[in-house]
ROSE-4610 file (N, C-alpha, C; in Angstrom, 1 decimal, always signed):
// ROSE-4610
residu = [X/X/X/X/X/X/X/X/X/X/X/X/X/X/X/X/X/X/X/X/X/X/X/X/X/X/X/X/X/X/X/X/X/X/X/X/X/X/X/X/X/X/X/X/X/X/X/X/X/X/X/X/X/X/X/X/X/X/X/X/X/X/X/X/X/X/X/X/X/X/X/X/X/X/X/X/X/X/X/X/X/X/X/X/X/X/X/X/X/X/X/X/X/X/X/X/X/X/X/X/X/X/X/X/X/X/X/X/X/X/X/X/X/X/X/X/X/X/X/X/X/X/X/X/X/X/X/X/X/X/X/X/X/X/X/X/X/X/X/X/X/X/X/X/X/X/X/X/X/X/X/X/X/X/X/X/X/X/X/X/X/X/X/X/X/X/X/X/X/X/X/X/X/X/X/X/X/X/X/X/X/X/X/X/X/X/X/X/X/X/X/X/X/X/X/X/X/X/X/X/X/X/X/X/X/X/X/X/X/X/X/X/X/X/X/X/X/X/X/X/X/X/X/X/X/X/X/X/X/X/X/X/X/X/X/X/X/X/X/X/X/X/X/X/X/X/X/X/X/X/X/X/X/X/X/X/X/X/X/X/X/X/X/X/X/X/X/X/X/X/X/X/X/X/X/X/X/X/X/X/X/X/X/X/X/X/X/X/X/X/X/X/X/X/X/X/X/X/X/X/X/X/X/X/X/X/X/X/X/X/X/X/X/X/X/X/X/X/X/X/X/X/X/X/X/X/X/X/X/X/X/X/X/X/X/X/X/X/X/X/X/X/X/X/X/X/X/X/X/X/X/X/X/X/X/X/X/X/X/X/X/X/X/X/X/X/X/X/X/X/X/X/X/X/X/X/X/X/X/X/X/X/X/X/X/X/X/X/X/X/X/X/X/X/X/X/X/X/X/X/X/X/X/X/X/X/X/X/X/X/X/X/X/X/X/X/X/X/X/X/X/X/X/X/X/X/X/X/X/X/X/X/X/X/X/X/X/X/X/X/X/X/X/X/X/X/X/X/X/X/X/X/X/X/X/X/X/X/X/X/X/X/X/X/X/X/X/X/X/X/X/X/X/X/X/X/X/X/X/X/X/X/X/X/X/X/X/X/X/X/X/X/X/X/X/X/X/X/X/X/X/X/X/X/X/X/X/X/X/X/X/X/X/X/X/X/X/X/X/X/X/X/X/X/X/X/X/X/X/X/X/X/X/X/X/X/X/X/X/X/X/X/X/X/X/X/X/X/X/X/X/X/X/X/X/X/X/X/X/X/X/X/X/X/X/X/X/X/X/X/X/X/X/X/X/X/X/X/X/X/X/X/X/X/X/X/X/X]
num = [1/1/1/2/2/2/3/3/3/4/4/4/5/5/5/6/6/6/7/7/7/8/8/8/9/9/9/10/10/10/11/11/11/12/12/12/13/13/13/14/14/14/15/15/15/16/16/16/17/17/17/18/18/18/19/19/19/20/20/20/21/21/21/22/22/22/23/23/23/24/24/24/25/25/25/26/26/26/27/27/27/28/28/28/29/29/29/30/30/30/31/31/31/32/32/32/33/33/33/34/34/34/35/35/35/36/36/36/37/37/37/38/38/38/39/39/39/40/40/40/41/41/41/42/42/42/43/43/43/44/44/44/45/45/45/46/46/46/47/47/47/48/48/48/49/49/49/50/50/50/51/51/51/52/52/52/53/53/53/54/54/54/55/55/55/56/56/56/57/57/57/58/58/58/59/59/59/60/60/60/61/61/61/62/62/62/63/63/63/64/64/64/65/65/65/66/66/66/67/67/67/68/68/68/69/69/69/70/70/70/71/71/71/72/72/72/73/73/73/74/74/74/75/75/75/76/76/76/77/77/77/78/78/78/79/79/79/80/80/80/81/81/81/82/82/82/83/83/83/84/84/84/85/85/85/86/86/86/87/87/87/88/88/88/89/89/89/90/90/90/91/91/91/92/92/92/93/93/93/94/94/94/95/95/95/96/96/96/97/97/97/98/98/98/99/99/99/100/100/100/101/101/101/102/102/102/103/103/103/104/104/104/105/105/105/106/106/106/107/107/107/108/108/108/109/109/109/110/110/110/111/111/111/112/112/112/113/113/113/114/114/114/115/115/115/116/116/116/117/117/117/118/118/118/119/119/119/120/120/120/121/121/121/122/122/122/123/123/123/124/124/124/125/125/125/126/126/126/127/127/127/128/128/128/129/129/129/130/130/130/131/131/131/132/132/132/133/133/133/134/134/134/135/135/135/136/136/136/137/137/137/138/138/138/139/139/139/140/140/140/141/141/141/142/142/142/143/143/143/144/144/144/145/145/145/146/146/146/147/147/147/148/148/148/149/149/149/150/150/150/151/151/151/152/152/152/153/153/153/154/154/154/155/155/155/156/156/156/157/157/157/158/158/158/159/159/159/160/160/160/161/161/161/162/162/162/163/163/163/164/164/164/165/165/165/166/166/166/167/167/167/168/168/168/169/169/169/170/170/170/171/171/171/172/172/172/173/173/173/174/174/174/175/175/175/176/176/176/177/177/177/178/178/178/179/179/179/180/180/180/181/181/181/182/182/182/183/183/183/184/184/184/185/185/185/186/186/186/187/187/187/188/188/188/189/189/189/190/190/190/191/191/191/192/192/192/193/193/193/194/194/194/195/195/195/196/196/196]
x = [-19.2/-18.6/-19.7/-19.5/-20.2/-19.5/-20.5/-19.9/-19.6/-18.7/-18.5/-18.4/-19.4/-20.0/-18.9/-18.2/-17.1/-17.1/-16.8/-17.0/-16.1/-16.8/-16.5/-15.9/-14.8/-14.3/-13.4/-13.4/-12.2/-11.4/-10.2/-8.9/-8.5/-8.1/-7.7/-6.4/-6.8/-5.4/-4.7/-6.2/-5.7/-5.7/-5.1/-5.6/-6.2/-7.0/-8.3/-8.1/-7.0/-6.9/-7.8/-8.6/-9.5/-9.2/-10.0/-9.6/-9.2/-8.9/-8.4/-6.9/-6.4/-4.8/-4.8/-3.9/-3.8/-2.8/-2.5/-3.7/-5.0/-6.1/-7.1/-6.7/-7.4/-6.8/-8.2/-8.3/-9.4/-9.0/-10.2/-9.9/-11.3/-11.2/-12.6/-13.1/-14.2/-14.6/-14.3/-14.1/-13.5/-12.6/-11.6/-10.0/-10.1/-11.1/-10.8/-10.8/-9.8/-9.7/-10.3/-10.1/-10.7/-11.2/-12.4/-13.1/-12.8/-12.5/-12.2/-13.8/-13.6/-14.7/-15.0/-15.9/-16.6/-17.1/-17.1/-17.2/-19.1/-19.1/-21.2/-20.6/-21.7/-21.8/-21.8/-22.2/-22.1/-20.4/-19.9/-18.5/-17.6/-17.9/-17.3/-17.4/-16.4/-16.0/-15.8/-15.7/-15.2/-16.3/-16.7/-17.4/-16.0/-15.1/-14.1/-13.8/-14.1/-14.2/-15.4/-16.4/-18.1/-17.4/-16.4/-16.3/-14.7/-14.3/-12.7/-12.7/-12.1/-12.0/-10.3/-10.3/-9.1/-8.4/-9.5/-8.8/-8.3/-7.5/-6.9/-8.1/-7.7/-8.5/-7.7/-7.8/-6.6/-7.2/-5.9/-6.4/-5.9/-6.3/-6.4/-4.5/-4.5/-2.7/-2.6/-1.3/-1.2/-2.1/-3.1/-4.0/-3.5/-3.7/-3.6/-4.4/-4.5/-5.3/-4.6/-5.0/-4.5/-4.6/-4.1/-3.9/-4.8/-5.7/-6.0/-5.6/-5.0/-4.1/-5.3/-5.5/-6.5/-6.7/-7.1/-6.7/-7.2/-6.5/-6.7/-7.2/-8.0/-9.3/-10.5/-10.7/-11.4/-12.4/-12.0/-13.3/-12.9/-14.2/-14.1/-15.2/-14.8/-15.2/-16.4/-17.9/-19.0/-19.9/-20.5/-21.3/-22.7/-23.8/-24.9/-25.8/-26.4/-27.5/-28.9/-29.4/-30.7/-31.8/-33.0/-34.2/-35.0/-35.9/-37.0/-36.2/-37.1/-36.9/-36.8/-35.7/-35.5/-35.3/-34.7/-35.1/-33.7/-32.8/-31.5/-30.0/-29.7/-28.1/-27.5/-25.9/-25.7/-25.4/-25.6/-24.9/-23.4/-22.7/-20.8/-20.8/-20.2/-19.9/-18.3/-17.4/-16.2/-16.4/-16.3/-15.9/-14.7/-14.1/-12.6/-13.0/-12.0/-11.6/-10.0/-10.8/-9.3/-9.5/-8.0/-7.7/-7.7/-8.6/-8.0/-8.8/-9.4/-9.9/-9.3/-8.3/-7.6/-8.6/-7.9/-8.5/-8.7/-7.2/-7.7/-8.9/-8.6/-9.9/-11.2/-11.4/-12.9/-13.3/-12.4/-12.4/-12.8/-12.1/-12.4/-14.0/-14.2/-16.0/-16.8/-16.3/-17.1/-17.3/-16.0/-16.0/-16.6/-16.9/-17.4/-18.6/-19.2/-20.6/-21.8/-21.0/-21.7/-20.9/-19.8/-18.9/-19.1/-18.4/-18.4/-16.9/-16.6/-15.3/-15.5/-13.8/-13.6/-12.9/-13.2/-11.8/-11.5/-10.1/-9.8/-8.9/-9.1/-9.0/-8.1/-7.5/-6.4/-7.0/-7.6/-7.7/-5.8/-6.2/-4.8/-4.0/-4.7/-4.1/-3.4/-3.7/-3.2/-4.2/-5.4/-6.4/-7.1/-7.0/-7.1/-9.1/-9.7/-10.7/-11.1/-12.0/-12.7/-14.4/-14.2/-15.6/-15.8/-17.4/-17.5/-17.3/-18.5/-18.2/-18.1/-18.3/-18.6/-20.4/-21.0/-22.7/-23.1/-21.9/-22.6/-21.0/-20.8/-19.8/-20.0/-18.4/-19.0/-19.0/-20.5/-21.0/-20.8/-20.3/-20.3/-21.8/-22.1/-23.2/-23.1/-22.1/-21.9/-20.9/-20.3/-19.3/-19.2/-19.4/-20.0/-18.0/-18.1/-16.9/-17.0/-16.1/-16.3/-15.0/-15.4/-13.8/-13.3/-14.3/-14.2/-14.9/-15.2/-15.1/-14.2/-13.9/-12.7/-11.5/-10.1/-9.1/-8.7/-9.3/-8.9/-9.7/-10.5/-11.3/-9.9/-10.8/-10.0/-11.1/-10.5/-11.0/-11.0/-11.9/-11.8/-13.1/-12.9/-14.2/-14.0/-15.4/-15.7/-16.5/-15.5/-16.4/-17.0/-18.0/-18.8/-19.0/-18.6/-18.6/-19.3/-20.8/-21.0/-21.5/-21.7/-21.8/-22.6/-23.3/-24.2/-24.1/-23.8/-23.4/-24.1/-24.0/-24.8/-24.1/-23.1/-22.1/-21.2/-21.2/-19.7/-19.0/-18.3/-17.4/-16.3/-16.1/-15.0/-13.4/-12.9/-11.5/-10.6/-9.8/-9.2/-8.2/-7.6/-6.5/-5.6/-6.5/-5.9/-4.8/-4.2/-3.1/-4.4/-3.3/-4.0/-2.9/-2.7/-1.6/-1.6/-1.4/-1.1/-0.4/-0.6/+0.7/+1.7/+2.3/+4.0/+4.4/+3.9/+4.5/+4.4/+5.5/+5.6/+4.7/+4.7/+3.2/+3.7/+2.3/+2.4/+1.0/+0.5/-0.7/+0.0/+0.8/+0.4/+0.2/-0.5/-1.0/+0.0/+0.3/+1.6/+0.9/+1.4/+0.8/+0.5/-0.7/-0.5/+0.6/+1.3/+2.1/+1.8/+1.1/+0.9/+0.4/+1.3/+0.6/+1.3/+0.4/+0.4/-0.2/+1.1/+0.4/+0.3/+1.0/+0.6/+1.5]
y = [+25.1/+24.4/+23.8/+23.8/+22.8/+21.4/+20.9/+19.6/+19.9/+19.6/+20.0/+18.8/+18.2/+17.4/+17.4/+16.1/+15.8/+14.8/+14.5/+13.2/+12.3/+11.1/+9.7/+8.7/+9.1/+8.4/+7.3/+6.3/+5.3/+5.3/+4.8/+4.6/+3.6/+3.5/+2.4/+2.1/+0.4/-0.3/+0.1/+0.7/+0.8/-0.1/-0.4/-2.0/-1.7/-2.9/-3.5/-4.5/-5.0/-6.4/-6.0/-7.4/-7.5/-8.5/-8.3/-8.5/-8.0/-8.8/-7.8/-8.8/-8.5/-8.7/-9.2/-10.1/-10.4/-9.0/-9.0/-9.6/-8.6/-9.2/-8.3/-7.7/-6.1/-5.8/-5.5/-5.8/-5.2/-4.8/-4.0/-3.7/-3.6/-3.6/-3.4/-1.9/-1.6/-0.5/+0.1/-0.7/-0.4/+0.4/-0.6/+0.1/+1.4/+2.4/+3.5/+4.8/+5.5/+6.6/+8.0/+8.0/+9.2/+8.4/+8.5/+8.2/+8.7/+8.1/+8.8/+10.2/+10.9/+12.0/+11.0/+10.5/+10.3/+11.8/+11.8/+13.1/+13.0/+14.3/+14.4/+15.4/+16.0/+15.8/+17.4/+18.0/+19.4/+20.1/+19.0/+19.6/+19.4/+18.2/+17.8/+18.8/+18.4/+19.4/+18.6/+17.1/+16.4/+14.9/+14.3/+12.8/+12.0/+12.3/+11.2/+11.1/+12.5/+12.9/+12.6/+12.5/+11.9/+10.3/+9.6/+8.4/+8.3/+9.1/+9.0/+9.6/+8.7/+9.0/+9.4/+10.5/+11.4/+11.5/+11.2/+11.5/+10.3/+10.2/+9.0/+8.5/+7.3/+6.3/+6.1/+6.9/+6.7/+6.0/+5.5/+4.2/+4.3/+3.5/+4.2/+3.3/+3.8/+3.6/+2.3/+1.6/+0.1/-0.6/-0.1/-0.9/-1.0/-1.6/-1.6/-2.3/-2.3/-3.3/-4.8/-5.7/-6.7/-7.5/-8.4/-9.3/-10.4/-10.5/-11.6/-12.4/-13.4/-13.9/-14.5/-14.2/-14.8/-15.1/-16.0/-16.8/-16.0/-16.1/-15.2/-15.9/-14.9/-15.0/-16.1/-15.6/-16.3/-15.6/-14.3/-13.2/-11.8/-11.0/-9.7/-8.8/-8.0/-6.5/-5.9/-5.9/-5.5/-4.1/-3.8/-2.5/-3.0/-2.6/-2.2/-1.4/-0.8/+0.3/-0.6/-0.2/-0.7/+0.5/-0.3/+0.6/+1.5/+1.9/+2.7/+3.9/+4.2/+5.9/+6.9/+7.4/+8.8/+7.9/+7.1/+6.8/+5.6/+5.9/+4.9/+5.2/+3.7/+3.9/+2.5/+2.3/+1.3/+0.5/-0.9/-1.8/-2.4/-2.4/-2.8/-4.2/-5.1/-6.5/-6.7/-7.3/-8.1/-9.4/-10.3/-11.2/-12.1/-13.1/-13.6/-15.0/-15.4/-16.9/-17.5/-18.0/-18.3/-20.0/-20.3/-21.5/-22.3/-23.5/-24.0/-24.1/-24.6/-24.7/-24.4/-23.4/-23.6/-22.7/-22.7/-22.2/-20.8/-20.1/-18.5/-17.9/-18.4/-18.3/-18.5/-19.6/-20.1/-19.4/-19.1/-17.7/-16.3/-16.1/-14.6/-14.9/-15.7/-16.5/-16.4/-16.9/-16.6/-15.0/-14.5/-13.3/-12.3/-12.3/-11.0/-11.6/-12.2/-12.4/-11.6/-11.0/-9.8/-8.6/-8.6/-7.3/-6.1/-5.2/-4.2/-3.6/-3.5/-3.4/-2.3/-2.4/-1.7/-3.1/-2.9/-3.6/-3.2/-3.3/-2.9/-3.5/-3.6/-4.4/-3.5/-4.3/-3.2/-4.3/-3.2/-4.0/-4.4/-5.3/-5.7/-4.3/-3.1/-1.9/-1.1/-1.7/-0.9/+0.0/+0.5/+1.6/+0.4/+1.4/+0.8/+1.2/+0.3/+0.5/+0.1/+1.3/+0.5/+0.4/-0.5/-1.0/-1.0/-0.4/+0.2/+1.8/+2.5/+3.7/+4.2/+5.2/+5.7/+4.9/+5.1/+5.4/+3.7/+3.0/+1.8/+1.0/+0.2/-0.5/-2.2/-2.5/-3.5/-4.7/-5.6/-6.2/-7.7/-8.7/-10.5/-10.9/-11.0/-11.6/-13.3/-13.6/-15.1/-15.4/-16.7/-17.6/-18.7/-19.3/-20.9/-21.5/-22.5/-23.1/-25.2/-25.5/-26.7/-27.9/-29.0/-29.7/-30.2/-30.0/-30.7/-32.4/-32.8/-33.7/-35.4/-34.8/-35.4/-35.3/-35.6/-35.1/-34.6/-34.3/-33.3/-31.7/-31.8/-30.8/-29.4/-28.7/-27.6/-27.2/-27.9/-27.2/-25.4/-25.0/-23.4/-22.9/-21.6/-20.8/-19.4/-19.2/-18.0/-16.9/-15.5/-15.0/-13.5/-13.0/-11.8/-10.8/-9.7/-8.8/-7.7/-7.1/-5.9/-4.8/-3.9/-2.1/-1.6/-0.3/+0.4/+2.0/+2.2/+3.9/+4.4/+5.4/+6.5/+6.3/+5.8/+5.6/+3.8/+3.6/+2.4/+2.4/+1.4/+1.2/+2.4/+3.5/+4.4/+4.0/+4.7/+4.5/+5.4/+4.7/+5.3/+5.7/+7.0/+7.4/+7.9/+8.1/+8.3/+7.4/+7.5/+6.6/+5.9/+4.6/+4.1/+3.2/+3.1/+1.9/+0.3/-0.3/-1.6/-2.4/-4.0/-4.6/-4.7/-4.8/-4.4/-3.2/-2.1/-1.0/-0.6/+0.9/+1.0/+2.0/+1.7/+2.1/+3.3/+4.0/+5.0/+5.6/+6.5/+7.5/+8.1/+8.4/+8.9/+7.5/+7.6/+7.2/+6.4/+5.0/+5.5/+4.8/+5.2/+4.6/+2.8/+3.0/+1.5/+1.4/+0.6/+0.5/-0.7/-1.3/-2.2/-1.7/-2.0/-1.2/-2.4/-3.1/-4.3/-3.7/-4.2/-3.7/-2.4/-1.3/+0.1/+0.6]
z = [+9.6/+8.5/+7.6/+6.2/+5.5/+4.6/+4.4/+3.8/+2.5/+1.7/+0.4/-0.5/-0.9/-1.5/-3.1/-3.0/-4.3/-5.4/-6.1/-6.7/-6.5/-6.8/-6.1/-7.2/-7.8/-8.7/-8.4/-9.2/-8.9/-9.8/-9.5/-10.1/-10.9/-12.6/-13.0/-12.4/-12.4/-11.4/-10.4/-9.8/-8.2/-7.7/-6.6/-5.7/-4.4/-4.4/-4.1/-3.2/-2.5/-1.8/-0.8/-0.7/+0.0/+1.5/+2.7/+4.2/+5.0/+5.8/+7.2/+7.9/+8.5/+9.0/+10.1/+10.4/+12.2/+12.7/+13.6/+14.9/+14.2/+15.3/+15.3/+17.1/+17.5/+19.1/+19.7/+20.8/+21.6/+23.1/+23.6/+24.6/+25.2/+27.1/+27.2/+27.8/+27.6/+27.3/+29.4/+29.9/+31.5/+31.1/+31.1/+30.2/+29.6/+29.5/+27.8/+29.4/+28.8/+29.8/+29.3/+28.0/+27.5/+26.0/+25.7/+24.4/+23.2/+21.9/+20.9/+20.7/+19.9/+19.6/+18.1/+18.2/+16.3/+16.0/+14.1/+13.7/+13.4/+13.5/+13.1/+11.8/+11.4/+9.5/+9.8/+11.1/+10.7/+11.0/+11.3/+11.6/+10.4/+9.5/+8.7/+7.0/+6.5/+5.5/+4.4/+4.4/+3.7/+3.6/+2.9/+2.8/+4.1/+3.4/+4.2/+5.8/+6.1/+7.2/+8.1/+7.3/+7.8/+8.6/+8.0/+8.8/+9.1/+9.6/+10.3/+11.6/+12.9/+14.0/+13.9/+14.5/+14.2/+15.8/+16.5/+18.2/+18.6/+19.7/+20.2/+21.4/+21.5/+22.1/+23.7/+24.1/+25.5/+26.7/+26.9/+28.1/+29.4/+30.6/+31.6/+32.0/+33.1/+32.9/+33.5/+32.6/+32.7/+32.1/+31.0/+30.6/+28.8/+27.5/+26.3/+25.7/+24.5/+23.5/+23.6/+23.4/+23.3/+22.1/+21.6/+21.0/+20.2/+19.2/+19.1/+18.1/+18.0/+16.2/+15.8/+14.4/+13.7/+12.3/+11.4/+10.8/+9.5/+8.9/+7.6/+6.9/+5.7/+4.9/+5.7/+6.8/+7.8/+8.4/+7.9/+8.6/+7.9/+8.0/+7.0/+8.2/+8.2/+8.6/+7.5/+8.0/+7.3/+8.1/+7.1/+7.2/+6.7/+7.1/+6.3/+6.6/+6.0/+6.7/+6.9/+8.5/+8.8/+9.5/+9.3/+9.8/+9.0/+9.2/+8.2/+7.6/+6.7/+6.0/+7.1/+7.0/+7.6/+9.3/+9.4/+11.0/+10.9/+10.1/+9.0/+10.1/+10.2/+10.6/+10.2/+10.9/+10.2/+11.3/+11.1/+11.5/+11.3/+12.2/+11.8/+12.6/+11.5/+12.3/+12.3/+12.7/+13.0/+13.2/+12.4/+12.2/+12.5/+13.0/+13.0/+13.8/+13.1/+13.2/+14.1/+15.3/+16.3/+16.0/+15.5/+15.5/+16.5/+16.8/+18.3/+18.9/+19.8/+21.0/+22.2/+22.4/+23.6/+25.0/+26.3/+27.2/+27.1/+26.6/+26.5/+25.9/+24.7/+23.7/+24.2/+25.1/+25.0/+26.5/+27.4/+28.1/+27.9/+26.8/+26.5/+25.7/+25.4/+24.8/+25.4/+26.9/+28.1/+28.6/+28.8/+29.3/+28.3/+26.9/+26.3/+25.8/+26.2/+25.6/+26.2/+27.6/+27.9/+28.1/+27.4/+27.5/+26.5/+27.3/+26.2/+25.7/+24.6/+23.8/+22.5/+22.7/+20.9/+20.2/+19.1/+18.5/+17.3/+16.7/+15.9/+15.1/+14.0/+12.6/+11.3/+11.2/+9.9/+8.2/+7.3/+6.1/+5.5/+4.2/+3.6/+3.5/+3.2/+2.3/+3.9/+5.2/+6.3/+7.1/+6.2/+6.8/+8.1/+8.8/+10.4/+10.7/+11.0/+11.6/+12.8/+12.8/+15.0/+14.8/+15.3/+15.8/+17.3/+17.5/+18.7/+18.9/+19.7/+20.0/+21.6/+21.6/+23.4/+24.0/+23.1/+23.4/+23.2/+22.0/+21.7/+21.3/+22.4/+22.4/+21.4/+21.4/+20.7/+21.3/+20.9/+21.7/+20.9/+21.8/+21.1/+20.7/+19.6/+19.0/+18.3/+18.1/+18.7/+18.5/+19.0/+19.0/+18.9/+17.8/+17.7/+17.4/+17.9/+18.0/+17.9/+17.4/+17.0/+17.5/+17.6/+17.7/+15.9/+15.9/+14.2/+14.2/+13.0/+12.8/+12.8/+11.9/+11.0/+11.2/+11.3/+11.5/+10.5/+9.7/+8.4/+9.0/+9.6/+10.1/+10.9/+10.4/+11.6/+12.6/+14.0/+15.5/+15.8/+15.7/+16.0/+16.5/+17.3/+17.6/+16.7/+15.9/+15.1/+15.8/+16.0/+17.0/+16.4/+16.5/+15.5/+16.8/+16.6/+17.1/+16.4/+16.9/+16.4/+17.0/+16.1/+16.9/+16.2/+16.6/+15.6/+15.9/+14.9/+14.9/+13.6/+13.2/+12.4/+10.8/+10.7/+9.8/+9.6/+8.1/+8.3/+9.3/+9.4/+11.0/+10.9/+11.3/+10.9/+10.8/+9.7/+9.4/+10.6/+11.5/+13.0/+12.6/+13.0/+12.7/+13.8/+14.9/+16.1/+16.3/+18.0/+18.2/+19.6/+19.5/+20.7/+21.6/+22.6/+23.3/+22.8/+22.2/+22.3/+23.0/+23.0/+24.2/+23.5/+23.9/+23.8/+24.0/+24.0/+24.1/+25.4/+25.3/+26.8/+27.5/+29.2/+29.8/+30.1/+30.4/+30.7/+29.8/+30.1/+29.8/+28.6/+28.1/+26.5/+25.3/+24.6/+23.5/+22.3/+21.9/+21.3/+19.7/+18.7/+17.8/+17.0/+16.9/+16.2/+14.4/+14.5/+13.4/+12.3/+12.3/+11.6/+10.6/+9.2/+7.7/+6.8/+5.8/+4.7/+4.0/+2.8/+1.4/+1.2/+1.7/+1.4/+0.8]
C-alpha cells in the first residue's frame, strides 16, 4: 500500500469544542488479553489512518476498564513531538483532575506511580482516544494533590499520565469492555458520544 497524501482543509463553522469528558477509563496493562495492533505508515493509505487504532483492546475475562469521574475543564489530553532530526516521536500526556481527597483516589496515586496502563479519554465532539501502547504503556508522571487552603479552596489530586509512541495519542475506534457491561471475552463497545 501507499500513503496518499490529501489536503488538509478546514471547515467554515465547523465546531471545535474543546476538552475531554468524564469519566476518563483505565485499565492495567495485566488486565489486556489481546493488544490493540497501532497502524505503521507502510500499511496505511490514508493521513487519518497514520493515527487510528482500529483493533479492539480485549481483556482478559472478568476484567474491564474502570471508571474515573473527573472534573471538567480541569484537564486536556496533549501531544508534542520530541527528540533530534530524523531520530522524532511524540510525547502523549493525560491530564485530570479528581475532586477530593478521598481513599480510592489517593490509592490508585499510590498504586500507579509505578504502573502500567491504557487510558482512555473521549474529546467534547465524542472521538475516543487512548493513551498508552503494547511496547510503552502509560506511565503516572505526577500527582500532586492538595487539602486546599482556604475553605473556598477546592481539595483535589491532579494526576498526568503519559506515553510515547511514534505518532499523537491515536483516535480508538476499536471496542473495549467497560464496567458495567456484561462479562465475558467478547469486546463490547464504548458508548459515550457528546456533542456529535
Amino acid at each position: 500500500m501507499a500513503l496518499d497524501f490529501e489536503d488538509i482543509d478546514g471547515t467554515s463553522g465547523l465546531d471545535n469544542s474543546s476538552g475531554i469528558q468524564q469519566p476518563v477509563y483505565y485499565v492495567d496493562h495485566n488486565d489486556v488479553k489481546t493488544h490493540p495492533t497501532f497502524p505503521k505508515i507502510e500499511d496505511s493509505e490514508t493521513l487519518e489512518e497514520l493515527v487510528t487504532v482500529s483493533t479492539d483492546l480485549v481483556l482478559k475475562p472478568g476484567k474491564s476498564m474502570k471508571r474515573i469521574r473527573v472534573t471538567l475543564e480541569a484537564g486536556a489530553l496533549t501531544s508534542d513531538s520530541q527528540g533530534e532530526i530524523d531520530g522524532m516521536s511524540f510525547k502523549n500526556a493525560l491530564k485530570f483532575l479528581v475532586a477530593g481527597n478521598k481513599g480510592n483516589s489517593d490509592g490508585f496515586a499510590r498504586y500507579a506511580k509505578n504502573g502500567n496502563f491504557y487510558l482512555l479519554t473521549f474529546e467534547l465532539d465524542g472521538t475516543a482516544r487512548l493513551l498508552g501502547n503494547p511496547g510503552y504503556p502509560a506511565k503516572m508522571v505526577s500527582a500532586p494533590g492538595t487539602t486546599g487552603e482556604k475553605s473556598a479552596d477546592r481539595k483535589n489530586r491532579t494526576f498526568t499520565f503519559q506515553s510515547v509512541w511514534s505518532g499523537p495519542a491515536p483516535i480508538f475506534t476499536g471496542k473495549v469492555k467497560i464496567a458495567g457491561a456484561a462479562d465475558g471475552d467478547a469486546a463490547t463497545e464504548q458508548e459515550l458520544v457528546y456533542l456529535k
